[in-house]
N, C-alpha and C positions, 0 to 999 in steps of 0.2 A: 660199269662197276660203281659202287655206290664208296665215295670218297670219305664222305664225313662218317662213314664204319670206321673206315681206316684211322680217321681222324681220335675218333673218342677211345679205337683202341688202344692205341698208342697211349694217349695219354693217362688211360687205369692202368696202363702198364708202368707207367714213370711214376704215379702215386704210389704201387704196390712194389717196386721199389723201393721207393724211398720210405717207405712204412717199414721195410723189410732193414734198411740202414740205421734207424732210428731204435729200431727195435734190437738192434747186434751190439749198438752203442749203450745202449743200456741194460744189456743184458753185463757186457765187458766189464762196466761201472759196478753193478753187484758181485760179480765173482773178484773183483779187486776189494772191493768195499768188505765181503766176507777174510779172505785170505791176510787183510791187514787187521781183521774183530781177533783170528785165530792163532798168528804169530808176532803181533808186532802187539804188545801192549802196551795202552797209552799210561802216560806219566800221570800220576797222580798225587795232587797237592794235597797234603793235609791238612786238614782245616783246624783254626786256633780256637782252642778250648783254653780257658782258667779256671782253676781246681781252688784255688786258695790265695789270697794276695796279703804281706804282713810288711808294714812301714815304719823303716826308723829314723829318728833323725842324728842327722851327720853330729860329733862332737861339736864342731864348732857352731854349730846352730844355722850354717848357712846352705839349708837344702834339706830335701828326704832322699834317703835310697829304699826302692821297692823291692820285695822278693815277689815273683812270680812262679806258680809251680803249675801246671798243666801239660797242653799237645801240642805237636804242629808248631815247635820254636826251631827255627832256621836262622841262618845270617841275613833272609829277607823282611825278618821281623822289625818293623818298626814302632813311634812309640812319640806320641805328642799328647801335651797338656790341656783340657777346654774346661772354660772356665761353667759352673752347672749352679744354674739358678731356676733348673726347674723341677728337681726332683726327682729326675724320670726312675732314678735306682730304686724310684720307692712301689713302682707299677711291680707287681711280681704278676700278674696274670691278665690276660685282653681277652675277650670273645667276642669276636665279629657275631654282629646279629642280621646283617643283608637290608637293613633299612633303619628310620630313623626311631632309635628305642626312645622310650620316653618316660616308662617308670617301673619301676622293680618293687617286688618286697622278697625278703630274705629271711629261709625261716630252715632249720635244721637241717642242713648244709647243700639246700635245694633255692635257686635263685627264681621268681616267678618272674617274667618279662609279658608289659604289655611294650607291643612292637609296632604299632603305628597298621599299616597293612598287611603285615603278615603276623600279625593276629597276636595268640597267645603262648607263651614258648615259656618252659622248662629248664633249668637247665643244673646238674650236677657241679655243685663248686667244691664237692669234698677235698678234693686237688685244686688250692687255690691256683697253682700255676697253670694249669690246664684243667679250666671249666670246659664245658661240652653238653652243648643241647639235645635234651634226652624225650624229648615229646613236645609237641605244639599240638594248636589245633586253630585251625583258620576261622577268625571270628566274622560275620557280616559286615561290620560296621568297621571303623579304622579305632584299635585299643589303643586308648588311651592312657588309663589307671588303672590299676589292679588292685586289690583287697584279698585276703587271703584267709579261712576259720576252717579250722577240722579239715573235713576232705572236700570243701570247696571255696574255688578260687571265684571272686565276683570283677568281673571286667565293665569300666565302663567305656562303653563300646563306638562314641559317637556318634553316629544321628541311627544307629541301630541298637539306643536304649542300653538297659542291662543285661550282660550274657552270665549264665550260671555254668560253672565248669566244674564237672567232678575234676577231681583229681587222685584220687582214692591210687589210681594206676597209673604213676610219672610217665611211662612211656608212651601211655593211650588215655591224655585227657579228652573228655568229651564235655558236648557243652548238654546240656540234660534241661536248661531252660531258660527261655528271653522274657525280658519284661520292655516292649517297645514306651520310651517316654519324650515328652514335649521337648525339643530343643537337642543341642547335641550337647551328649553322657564326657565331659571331662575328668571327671576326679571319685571318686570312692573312699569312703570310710565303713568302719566296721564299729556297732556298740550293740553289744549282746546279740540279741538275735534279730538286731534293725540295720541295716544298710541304708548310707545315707548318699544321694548323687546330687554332685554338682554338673547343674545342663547348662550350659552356655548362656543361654538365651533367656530362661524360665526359672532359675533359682536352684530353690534345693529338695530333692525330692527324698520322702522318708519311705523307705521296704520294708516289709514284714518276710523273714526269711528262717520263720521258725520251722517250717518246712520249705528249703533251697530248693525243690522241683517246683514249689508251687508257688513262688514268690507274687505280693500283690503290694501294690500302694496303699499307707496309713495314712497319709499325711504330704501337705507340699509346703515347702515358706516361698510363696510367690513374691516377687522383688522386682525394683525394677535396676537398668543397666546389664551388665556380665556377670557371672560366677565362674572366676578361675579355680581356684583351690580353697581347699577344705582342714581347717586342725579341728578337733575336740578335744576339750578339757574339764572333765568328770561331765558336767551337766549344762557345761558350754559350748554353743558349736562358735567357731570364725569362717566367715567368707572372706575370699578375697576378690574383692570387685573390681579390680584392673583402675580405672582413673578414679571408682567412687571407695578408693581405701579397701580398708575392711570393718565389715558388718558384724557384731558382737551379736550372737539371740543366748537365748536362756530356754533350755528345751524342760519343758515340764511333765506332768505323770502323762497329760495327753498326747504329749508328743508334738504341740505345737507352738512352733518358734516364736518368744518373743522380745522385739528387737530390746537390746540393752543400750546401745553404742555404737557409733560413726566415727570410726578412727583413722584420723587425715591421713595421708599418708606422701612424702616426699616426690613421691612417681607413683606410677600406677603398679598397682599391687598384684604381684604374679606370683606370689608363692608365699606361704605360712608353715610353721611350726611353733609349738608352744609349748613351757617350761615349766615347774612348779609355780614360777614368780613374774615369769616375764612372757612376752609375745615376740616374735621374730618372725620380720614381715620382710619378702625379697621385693625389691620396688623398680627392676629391669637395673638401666644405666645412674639411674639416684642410691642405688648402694642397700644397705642394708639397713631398716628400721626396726627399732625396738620398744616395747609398750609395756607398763607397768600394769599387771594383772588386774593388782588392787586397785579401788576408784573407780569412777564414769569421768573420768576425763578425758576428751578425742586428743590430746595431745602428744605426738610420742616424746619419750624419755630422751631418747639420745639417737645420732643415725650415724653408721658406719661405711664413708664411703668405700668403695675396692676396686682393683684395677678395670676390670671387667665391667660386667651386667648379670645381676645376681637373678639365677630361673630358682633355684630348687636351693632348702633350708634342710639341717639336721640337726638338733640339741642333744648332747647325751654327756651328761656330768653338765660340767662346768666349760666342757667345749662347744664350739657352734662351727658346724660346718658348712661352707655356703660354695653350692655348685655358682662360676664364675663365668659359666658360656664360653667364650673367644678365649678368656685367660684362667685354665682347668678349676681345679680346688682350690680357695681359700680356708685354713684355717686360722679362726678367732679365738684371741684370749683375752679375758679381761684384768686389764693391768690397774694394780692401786691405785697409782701416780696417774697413769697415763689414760684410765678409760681403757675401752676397747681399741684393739690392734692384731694386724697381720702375723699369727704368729707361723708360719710358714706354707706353701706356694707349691702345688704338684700340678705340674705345666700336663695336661693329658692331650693326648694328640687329635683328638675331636673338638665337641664343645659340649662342656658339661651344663648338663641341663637340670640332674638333679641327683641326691644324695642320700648314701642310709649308710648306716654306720653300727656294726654289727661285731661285736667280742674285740678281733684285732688287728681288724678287717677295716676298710672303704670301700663302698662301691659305688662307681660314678656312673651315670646312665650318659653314657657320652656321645650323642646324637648317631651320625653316621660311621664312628669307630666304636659301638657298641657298647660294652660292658667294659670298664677297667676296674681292677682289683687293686686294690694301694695297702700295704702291709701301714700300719701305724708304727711299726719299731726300725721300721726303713725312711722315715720323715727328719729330714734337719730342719732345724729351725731359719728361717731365710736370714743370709746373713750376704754383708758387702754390696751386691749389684748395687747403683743408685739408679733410682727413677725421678727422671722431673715428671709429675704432673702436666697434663696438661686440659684443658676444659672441652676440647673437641676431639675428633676423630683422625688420627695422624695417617695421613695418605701418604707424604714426601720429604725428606731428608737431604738436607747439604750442609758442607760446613767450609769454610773458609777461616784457615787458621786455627784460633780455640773456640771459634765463635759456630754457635750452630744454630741454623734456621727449618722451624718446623713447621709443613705446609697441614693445618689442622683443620681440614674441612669447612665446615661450615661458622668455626669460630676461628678463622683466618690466618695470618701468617706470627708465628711466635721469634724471635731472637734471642738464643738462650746464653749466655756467658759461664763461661769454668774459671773461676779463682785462680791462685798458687797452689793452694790446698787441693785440689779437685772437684769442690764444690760446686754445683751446677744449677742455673735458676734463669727464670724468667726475666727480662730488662726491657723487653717492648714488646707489641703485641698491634696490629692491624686488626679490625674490623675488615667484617664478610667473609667469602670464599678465598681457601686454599687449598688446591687438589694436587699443584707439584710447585718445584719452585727451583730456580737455576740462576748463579752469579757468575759474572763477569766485572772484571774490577771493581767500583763502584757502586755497582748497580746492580738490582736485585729483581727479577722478573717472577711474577707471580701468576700462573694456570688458575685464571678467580674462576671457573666456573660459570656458568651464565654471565657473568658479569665482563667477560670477555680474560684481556692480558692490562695488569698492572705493573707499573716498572715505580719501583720504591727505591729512595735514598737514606743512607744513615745523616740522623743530623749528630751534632755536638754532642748533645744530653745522650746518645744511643737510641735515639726514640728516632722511629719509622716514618718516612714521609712520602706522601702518594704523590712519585712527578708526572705522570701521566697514566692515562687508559684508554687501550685500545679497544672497540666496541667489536666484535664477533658475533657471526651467529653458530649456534650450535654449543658445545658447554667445554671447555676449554679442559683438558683432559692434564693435557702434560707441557713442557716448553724445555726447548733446549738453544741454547747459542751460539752460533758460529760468527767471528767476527762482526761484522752491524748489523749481520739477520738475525731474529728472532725465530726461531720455527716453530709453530704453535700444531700440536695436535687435538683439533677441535670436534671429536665422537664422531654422529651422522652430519655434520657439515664439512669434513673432510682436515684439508691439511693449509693451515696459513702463513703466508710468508710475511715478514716485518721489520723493514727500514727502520732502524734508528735511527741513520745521520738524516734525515728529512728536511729541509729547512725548514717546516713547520712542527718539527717534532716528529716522533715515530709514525708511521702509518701501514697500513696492509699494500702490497705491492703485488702479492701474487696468494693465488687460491685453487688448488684442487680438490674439487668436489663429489660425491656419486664414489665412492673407494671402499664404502662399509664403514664401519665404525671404528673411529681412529682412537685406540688408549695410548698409544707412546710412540715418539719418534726419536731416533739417532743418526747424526749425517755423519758424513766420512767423505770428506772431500766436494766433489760437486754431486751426491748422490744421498738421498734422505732414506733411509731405511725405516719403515713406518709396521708396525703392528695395530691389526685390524682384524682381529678376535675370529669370527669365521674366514674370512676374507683370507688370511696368511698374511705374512712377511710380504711385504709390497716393496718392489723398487722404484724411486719417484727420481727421474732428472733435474737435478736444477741448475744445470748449465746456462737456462737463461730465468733466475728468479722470479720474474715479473711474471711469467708463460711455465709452470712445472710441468714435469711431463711423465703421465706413467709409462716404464718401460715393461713391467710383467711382474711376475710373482717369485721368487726367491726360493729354487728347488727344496724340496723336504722328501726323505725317503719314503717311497709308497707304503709300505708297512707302516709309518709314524700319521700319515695325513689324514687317517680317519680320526684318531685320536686327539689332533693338532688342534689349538685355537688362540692365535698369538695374542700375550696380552700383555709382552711387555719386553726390548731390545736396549740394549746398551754396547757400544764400541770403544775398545781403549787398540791402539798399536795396529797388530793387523790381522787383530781378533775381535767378532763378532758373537757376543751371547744375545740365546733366543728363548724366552719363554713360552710355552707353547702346551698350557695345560696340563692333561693327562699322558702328552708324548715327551712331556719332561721336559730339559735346557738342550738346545742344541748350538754346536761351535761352529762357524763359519770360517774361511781364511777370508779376508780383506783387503788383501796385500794391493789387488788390483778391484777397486772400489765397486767397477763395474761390473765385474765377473765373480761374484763372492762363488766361493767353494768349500760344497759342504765336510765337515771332518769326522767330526763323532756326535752320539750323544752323552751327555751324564746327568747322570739319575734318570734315563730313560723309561718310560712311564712310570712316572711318580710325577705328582700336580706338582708341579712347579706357576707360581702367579709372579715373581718377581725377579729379575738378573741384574746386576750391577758388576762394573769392574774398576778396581782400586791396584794401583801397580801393578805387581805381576802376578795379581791373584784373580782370580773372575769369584762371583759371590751367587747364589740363588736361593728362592728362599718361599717358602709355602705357606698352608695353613695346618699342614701337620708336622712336619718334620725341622720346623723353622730355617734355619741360615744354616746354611756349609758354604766351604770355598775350597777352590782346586789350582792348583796352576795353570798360567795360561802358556807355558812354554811347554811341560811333558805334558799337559791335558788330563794329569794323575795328579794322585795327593786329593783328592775327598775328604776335608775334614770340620768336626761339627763345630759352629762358631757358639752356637746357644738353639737350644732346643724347644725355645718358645716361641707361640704363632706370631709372623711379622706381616705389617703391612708397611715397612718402609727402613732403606736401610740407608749408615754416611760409614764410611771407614775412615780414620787418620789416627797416625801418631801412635800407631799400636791397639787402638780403644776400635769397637764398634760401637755406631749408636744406632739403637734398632727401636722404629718404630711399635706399637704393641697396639693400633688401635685405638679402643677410649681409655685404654690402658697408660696411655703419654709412651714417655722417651726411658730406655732404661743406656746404662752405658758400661760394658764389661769389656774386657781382653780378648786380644784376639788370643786364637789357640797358639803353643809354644813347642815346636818341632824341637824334641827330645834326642842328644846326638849319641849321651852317654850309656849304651846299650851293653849290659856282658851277658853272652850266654855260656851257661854252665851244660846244659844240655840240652838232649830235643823237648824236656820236660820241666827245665826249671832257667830263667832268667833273672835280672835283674835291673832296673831303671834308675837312673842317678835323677832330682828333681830339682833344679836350682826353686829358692826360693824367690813366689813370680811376688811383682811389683805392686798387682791390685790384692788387698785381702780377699778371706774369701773364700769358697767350698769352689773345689777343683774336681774334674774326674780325668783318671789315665785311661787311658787307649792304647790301646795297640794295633798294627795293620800288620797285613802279606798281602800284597799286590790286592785286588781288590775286598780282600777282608777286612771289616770293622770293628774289634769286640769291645767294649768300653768295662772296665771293672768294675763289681758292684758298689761296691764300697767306693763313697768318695774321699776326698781328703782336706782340709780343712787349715790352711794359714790365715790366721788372724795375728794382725800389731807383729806383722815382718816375723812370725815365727809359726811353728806348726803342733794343731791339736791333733791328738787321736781323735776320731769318732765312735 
C-alpha cells in the first residue's frame, strides 16, 4: 500500500479543516458585527460649530467675556487663548491643486492656473470659500505663466514653447495651438494682439496672436544671462535678469526692443511689477527693491527688507503686495515719517510664490498648498509679536535664563539679551557655521557645520570667545550634553562622542559610523537615541563611550513605516518625542531606557520636522501648521502655539521663541488654558478672558476631546486693555 497517499491525505484533510474553522470564525464575526450595526447604536458626538461670537469687556476693565452661540456645546467643552500673528482668520478659501502652482490670473470670477505638471486648470471662485476646478487640460511642457484675452488663455509652457488654449468652454479647454520657441517659456504678457515670452535662456520673444490658432514670431530681444519675469508699462517692457537686475527696453512701432537701462539690483532679481511712478523688483532673500520710473538712472530708490524671500510682486493703489515664500504674504504701506513698512502679515500654509489682488480678494499661488483666498476686510494690521532680526538662517534655539542663543546657519551663533522692558536684541555674534547649539553651565557648544564642534565662552563685555574646536569629519548636524560628553550628530559620518575633562582639552573618544545620516540625537541615561532620516529612530549603547554600540532600530507601527523618516528626537522624564515626517510626532515611554515603548501618535500623518520638550509640555512643529503642544502626562490637549512656519523652537518663562528661518527670531505667549467656562446650553456658551500679559491680537479656541475650532474673529489687547476689531 502506498503510504505517502495516506500521507498527503491526511494532511488536505487537516488544511480543509482548518479553512473550514477559519471560515465559521469569520463568518460568527459578521453576523455579530451586523446584529450590533442593527440594535446597539453607536453614540454619537456632535461636532462644535460657531454661529456668531460677541465680546465685552468686563467693568473693571480687567478681562473679556465672550458669547458664543452655535452646536455641539457640552460640559466637555473646552476653551484656551493663542496668541495670532499670522492671520490665518483672514484665509476664507484653499484649493489644493496636486502640485506646485506657480501663477494664476483672475478674471470674472474664473481663477486660470498654470500648474507646473499638470498643466493648465480652471477653476470657479464665484464661492470664495469653496473654489473648485472646473476644466484643465494637460499641457506638453511643465506651465509655468499664464496670460489670459477673450477666449484664450496663452501658457508659457517650458521648454514646450507657447501653448494656445481655447477657453470659450470652462469645462472643456483645449489647446487649439503650439508655438515651439528657443529656450524654456517662463513668463507671459499680453499687449493687444502681441504676446510677449520670457525664455530662460534666450531672452524675449515677441507673437503675433491676431489670429490665436495661428500664432507666429515678429520679433526676438535676444540678451545675454536669464529672463525671469516680465512687467510692461504702456510702451516699456522690464526684464528681470536674476543676478543681471533688470533690463529696461523701449519697444517701438517695429516692435524692437531697445535697451534703455541696467538697473542694479540688491539680489538677484526674481520678480517685477510696475506702478504709474515706480518699479517693484523682488530680489529673493535681499527684500524688496524699488525704482523710480522717471530718469535713466540704474540706481534704486529705496529697498525694503522682509521677513522672508520675496518670489512674486503686486501693486494696486497705493498698496504693494509681496508673496514672502517660507513667510506667506507681506503687505506694504508707505509711511510719511517712516518710508516703507510691514503693514500686516498673513502666515499661509505653503509658500507663497506669487500674487494678484483682485476687488476684495488675495490670491496667493502657494506652491504645494495651492491656491489660498485672503478676504482683505479679514486683515489686521500686525500688531505686538517682536522679531529680532537676524542676518542668517535660524536652524537652533536655546536659552539659558533671559538670555537666548541663536544657532544662525552660515552666519554663526547670535547672543540675544531681553531688558526689563522686554526688549530684545543682538549683544554678540560669532563668525561661521551654526546649525544647533547646546549649554551646560559655562559653556556653550556649537554644531559649526563642516567646521566640526566649537565650545565658546561668555567673557565680561558679553562678547563670545572660541575656547576650543573639535575637528570632525562629516557636517556636524546637531549636539547635545550629558555630563563631560559631548554627543555630536555628525550626517553621513555618523555619531561622535567627546570628552571635555581631557587633560589636553576636549577630544573625540568614541565614533559610530556607516548608520545613515545622522540630523539629531538625544541620550537618556547610558543610551543615545539618534534620528537618521530613512534609517529610523536608532538605538546606539554607550555603556562603554570610547566603543558605542548599535543595538537596533526603535519599533514604529507598520502602518506609520512607510511614511516615516526621522528627522528629529528630543527626551524630557520618561517620555520620548519623535519626529518622523509625513507619519507625524510619535511618543515613546522611557521609563526603562533600554526597552523604550511605543504609546501613540499625535498629529499622525501630518509632516511634522521638528519635536522639543519644555516641562510638562512636549512641543512639534512643521512647515505648514507651525508649533502646537500637548501634554506629556494625558498625551491630550493639542494646542496651537503660533501658526507660523518654524525652523527652530526655545520655550521659558511663559514666552516661546520661534525660530522663522531668514525670517530671525519672533517671541510670543504661550497659549492660556481658559478655566472660566458657563454653558447656557447645548447652543449657546460663554468664556471669561483674563487680560493676558503680552499685547497683542489673540484668537479663542475651543475644544471636545479631539475637536479644534478657532473663532473667526480675533481679539485685540493693546496698552493692558481691549479693542474691538
Amino acid at each position: 500500500m502506498d503510504k505517502s497517499f495516506l500521507y498527503h491525505h491526511l494532511k488536505t484533510k487537516r488544511i480543509f479543516l482548518a479553512l473550514c474553522g477559519f471560515s465559521l470564525i469569520a463568518y460568527v464575526a459578521l453576523v455579530l458585527f451586523l446584529l450590533r450595526a442593527l440594535f446597539f447604536e453607536p453614540e454619537v458626538i456632535e461636532s462644535l460649530k460657531v454661529e456668531t461670537s460677541v465680546a465685552f469687556q468686563k467693568l473693571d476693565g480687567k478681562g473679556v467675556l465672550v458669547k458664543v452661540t452655535g452646536h455641539g456645546f457640552d460640559e466637555n467643552v473646552g476653551a484656551y487663548l493663542a496668541y495670532d500673528a499670522g492671520n490665518r482668520g483672514a484665509i476664507v478659501g484653499s484649493l489644493p491643486t496636486w502640485d506646485l502652482l506657480r501663477h494664476l490670473v483672475v478674471q470674472d470670477n474664473k481663477a486660470y492656473l498654470a500648474n507646473r505638471k499638470r498643466g493648465f486648470q480652471i477653476a470657479d471662485i464665484s464661492n470664495r470659500r469653496q473654489p473648485v476646478i472646473i476644466g484643465s487640460v494637460d499641457t506638453p511642457g511643465a506651465a509655468w505663466a499664464v496670460a489670459v484675452s477673450g477666449s484664450y488663455a496663452y501658457v508659457a509652457d517650458g521648454s514646450a514653447g507657447l501653448q494656445v488654449i481655447a477657453i470659450g468652454d470652462s469645462q472643456r479647454p483645449r489647446i487649439v495651438a503650439n508655438l515651439p520657441l528657443k529656450g524654456h517659456a517662463v513668463d507671459v504678457l499680453i499687449a493687444g494682439d502681441r504676446v510677449l515670452v520670457a525664455t530662460r535662456e534666450h531672452g524675449v520673444t515677441i507673437v503675433s496672436v491676431s489670429q490665436p490658432q495661428q500664432p507666429f514670431i515678429v520679433a526676438e530681444i535676444a540678451d545675454e544671462g536669464i529672463s525671469e519675469a516680465l512687467a510692461l508699462s504702456k510702451n516699456r517692457l522690464f526684464v528681470a535678469k536674476g543676478k543681471g537686475g533688470v533690463w529696461e527696453y523701449g519697444l517701438d512701432v517695429m516692435e524692437v526692443g531697445r535697451l534703455i537701462r541696467k538697473l542694479k539690483t540688491s539680489g538677484p532679481a526674481r520678480s517685477v511689477a510696475v506702478s504709474d511712478t515706480e518699479l517693484f523688483v523682488g530680489c529673493g532673500q535681499s527684500g524688496l527693491d524699488i525704482f523710480l520710473l522717471a530718469g535713466t538712472a540704474p540706481e534704486l530708490s529705496v529697498s525694503v527688507d522682509t521677513p522672508g524671500s520675496v518670489r512674486g510682486v503686486a501693486v494696486v493703489g497705493e498698496g504693494v503686495y509681496v508673496a514672502d515664500h517660507f513667510n506667506g504674504l507681506q503687505i506694504l504701506e508707505r509711511h510719511a515719517a517712516f518710508g516703507w513698512r510691514i503693514a500686516a502679515t498673513v502666515d499661509t500654509p505653503g509658500t507663497a510664490g506669487d500674487v494678484v489682488v483682485d476687488g476684495k480678494h488675495i490670491y496667493v499661488v502657494d506652491g504645494k498648498s495651492g491656491l489660498q483666498i485672503i478676504s482683505l476686510a479679514n486683515i489686521e494690521p500686525s500688531t505686538g509679536a517682536q522679531r529680532v532680526a537676524t542676518p542668517g538662517y535660524v536652524r537652533g534655539l536655546v536659552t539659558q535664563g533671559d538670555t537666548l542663543y541663536v544657532a544662525d546657519g552660515t552666519s554663526g551663533l547670535h547672543r540675544v539679551s531681553c531688558d526689563a522692558s522686554g526688549e530684545c536684541r543682538i549683544v554678540a555674534s560669532t563668525p561661521g557655521y551654526a546649525l544647533d547649539v547646546a549649554i551646560q553651565d559655562d559653556h556653550i557648544y556649537v554644531a559649526a557645520g563642516i567646521k566640526g564642534l566649537h565650545v565658546l565662552t561668555v567673557k565680561q563685555d558679553e562678547s563670545l570667545r572660541l575656547a576650543y574646536t573639535v575637528k570632525l569629519a562629516g557636517v556636524a548636524n546637531a549636539v547635545t550634553v550629558v555630563d563631560n560628553l559631548v554627543v555630536v550628530a555628525a550626517g553621513k559620518a555618523g555619531l561622535y562622542i567627546v570628552d571635555m575633562e581631557g587633560p589636553a582639552g576636549p577630544r573625540v573618544i568614541g565614533h559610530l559610523g556607516e548608520i545613515g545620516y545622522v540630523r539629531d540625537v538625544a541620550v537618556v541615561g547610558k543610551v543615545a537615541f539618534v534620528a537618521a532620516k530613512k534609517a529610523g529612530l536608532l538605538q546606539i549603547s554607550l555603556e562603554e563611550p570610547t566603543a558605542p554600540r548599535l543595538v537596533g532600530v526603535v519599533d514604529l507601527p507598520l502602518s506609520l513605516k512607510v511614511f516615516a523618516q526621522t528627522l528629529a528626537v528630543s527626551a524630557a522624564g520618561d517620555k520620548m518625542l519623535v519626529a518622523n515626517a509625513r507619519a507625524g510626532c510619535q511618543v515613546y515611554d522611557i521609563s526603562v531606557p533600554e526597552k523604550p515603548r511605543f504609546l501613540t501618535s499625535v498629529a499622525s500623518m501630518e509632516y511634522v520636522k521638528g519635536v522639543n520638550t519644555f516641562g510638562d509640555r512636549g512641543y512639534l512643529f512643521d512647515s505648514k501648521d507651525g508649533v502646537r503642544s500637548f501634554d506629556l502626562k494625558t498625551l491630550q490637549q493639542l494646542r496651537l502655539v503660533n501658526s507660523e512656519k518654524l525652523t527652530g523652537l526655545a520655550v521659558t518663562g511663559g514666552k516661546a521663541y520661534l525660530g522663522h528661518g531668514n525670517g530671525g527670531v519672533s517671541i510670543v505667549p504661550l497659549p492660556t488654558e481658559l478655566a472660566e467656562i458657563n454653558l447656557h446650553s447645548s447652543q449657546e456658551l460663554s468664556v471669561f478672558i483674563p487680560t493676558p500679559a503680552m499685547p497683542g491680537r489673540y484668537s479663542l479656541w475651543l475644544t471636545k476631546g479631539e475637536q479644534n475650532l478657532v473663532l473667526a474673529k480675533p481679539l485685540s489687547f493693546e496698552g493692558g486693555g481691549f479693542e474691538r476689531l
